[in-house]
Steps between C-alpha positions, in 0.01 A plus 500: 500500500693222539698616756137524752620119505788496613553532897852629516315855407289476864612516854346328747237722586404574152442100474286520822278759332471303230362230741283730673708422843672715709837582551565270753322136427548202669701210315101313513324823388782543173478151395154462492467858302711392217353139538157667416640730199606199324228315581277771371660566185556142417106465516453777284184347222774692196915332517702716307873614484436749723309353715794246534733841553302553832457158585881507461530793686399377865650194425797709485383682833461181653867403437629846593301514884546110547756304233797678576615424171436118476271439250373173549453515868326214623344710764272678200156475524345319167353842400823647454651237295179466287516106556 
């Protein structure tokens, strides 16, 4: 189960699926997707472990579309960064 968490396992279209996009989104249409995921299950009424696994999991989305491997990018949306 753990490894449903972890987005080395998905390609890019798998991720899009997951984000009920298709295979081809704009930049805009990606960002505010993942933006909304995160958003969603941060305003979930029950915070849990694995609720912070999903949460966790488009963050990680977010960095892989848009971070290109910077972590604190100072381009992230507050979301993201949970600040």
């Amino acid at each position: 189960m753990e490894d449903w968490y972890n987005i080395k396992n998905y390609n890019n279209e798998e991720l899009y699926n997951i984000l009920d996009l298709n295979n081809n989104p704009t930049d805009r249409e990606l960002e505010a997707s993942i933006i909304q995921k995160i958003k969603q299950s941060r305003s979930l009424p029950v915070q849990n472990a694995s609720i912070q696994k999903i949460v966790e999991f488009f963050v990680s989305v977010y960095d892989r579309f848009f971070s290109e491997g910077e972590s604190e990018d100072p381009e992230r949306p507050a979301i993201v960064t949970g600040k």
